[in-house]
C-alpha positions in Angstrom: 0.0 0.0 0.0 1.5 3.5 -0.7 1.2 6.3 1.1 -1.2 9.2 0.8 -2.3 12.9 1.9 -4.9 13.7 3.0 -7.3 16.8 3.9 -9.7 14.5 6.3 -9.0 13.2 9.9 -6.5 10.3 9.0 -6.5 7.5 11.8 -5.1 8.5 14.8 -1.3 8.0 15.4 0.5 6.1 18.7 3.4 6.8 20.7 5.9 6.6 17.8 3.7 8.5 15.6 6.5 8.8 13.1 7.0 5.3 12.7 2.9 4.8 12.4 2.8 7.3 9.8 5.6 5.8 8.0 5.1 2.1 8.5 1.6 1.7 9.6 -1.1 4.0 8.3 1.0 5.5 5.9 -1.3 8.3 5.9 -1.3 12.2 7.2 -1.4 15.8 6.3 1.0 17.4 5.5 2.5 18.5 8.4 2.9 14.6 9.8 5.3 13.7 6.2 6.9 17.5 7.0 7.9 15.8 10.7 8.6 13.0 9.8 10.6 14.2 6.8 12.5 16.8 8.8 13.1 13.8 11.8 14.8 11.3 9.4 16.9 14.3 7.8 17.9 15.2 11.1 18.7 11.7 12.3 20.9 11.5 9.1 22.7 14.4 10.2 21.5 17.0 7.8 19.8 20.4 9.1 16.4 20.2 8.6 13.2 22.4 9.9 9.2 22.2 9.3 8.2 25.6 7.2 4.0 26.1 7.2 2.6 28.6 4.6 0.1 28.6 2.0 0.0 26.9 -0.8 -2.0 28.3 -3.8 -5.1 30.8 -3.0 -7.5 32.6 -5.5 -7.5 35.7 -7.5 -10.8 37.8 -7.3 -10.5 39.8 -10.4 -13.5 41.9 -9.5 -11.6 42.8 -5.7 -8.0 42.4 -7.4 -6.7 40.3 -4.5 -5.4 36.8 -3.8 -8.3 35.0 -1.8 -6.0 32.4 0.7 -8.5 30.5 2.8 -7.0 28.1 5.5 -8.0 25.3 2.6 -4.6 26.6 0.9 -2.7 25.9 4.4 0.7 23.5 4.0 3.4 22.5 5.9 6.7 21.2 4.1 10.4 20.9 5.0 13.6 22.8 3.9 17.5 21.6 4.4 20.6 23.0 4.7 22.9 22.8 2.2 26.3 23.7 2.5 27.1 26.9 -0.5 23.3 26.7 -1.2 21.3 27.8 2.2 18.1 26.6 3.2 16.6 24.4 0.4 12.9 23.3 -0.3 12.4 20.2 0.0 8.7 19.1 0.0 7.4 15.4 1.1 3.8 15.6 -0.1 5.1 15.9 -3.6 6.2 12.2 -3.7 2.8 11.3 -2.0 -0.2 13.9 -3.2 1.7 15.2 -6.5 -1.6 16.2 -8.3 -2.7 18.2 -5.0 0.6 20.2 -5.7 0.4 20.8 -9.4 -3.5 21.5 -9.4 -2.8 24.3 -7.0 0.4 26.0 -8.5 -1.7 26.0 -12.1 -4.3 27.3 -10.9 -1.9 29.7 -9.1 -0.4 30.5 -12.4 -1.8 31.7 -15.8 -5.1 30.4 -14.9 -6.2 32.2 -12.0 -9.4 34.0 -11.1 -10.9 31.6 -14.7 -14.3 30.3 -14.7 -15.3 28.1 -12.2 -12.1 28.4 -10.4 -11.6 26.9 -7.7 -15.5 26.7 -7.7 -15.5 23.1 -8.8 -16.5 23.9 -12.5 -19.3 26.1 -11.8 -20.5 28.5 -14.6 -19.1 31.9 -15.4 -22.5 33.7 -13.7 -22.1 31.8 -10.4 -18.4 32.7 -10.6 -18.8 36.4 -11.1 -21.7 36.4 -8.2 -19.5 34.8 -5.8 -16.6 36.6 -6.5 -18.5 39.7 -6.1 -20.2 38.6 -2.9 -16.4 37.9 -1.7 -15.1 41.3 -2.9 -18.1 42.8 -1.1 -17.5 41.6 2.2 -13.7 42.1 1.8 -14.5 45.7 1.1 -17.2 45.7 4.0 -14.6 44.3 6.0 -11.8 46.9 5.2 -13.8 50.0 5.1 -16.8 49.7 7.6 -15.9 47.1 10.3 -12.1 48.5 10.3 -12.8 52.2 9.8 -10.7 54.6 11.4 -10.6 58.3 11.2 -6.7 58.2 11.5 -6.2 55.7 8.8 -8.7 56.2 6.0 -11.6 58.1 5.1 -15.1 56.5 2.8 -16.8 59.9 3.7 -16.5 62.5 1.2 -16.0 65.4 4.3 -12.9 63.1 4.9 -10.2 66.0 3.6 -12.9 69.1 5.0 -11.8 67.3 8.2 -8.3 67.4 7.7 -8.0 63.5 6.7 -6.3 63.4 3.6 -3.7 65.9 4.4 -2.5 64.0 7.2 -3.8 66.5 9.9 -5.2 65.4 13.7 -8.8 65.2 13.9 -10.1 65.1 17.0 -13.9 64.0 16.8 -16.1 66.5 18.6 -18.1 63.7 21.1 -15.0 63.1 22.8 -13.6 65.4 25.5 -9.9 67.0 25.1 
């Protein structure tokens, strides 16, 4: 049986949850083949550490940002070679390799396409979700984490001495 990623509850490891992943279940996330990676690089004698990130994410034309939900979360390893530095080195592409290269092309050139990352869906349920993403985002940015220091949606923003990077002092709230 080979081994495999995956992105549901995998059965529980023991004691020596390195050798269960490796010999036993010979399934994880991510982060268990990053461990266990990093432990048998490290018990070889090489320098070796556990790096978590993102891997992938979505771009919202219509918000013109990179959507990374905690879907896109991934732990890999990197070791140190002597002359080259800290070096990449990622487990899950041996196991999951078409997790891997699904997410970096949809990274790439074909980002923010129809249906991406939306399972195929059409180019009308695509725009309204993207929309209703770009909505909150901008809800988010500008109403829930409105500040009179920092930014300004009202157009009396510069009669109040916003925009030219004077102190306002808001008039409900004593000197």
């Amino acid at each position: 049986m080979g081994a495999s990623s995956t992105r549901s509850q995998p059965q529980l490891l023991g004691r020596d949850s390195i050798d269960d992943l490796l010999f036993r279940t010979r399934q994880g996330f991510c982060g268990h083949y990053a461990s266990a990676f990093v432990d048998l690089m490290r018990a070889g004698g090489v320098p070796a550490r556990v790096v978590t990130g993102y891997l992938g994410g979505a771009w919202n034309p219509i918000g013109g940002y990179l959507l990374v939900r905690q879907a896109d979360a991934h732990a890999w390893a990197e070791v140190w070679l002597s002359g080259r530095g800290w070096v990449r080195a990622d487990p899950t592409a041996m196991v999951a390799p078409d997790r891997l290269n699904r997410e970096l092309l949809q990274f790439g050139a074909g980002a923010g396409g129809p249906g991406f990352r939306l399972g195929g869906a059409s180019q009308w349920v695509t725009t309204v979700l993207q929309s209703w993403d770009a909505l909150n985002a901008w809800w988010q940015d500008e109403v829930v984490g409105f500040n009179f220091a920092g930014n300004s949606i009202l157009p009396i923003g510069s009669a109040l001495g916003i925009a030219t990077g004077r102190r306002w002092r808001s008039p409900w709230v004593p000197a």
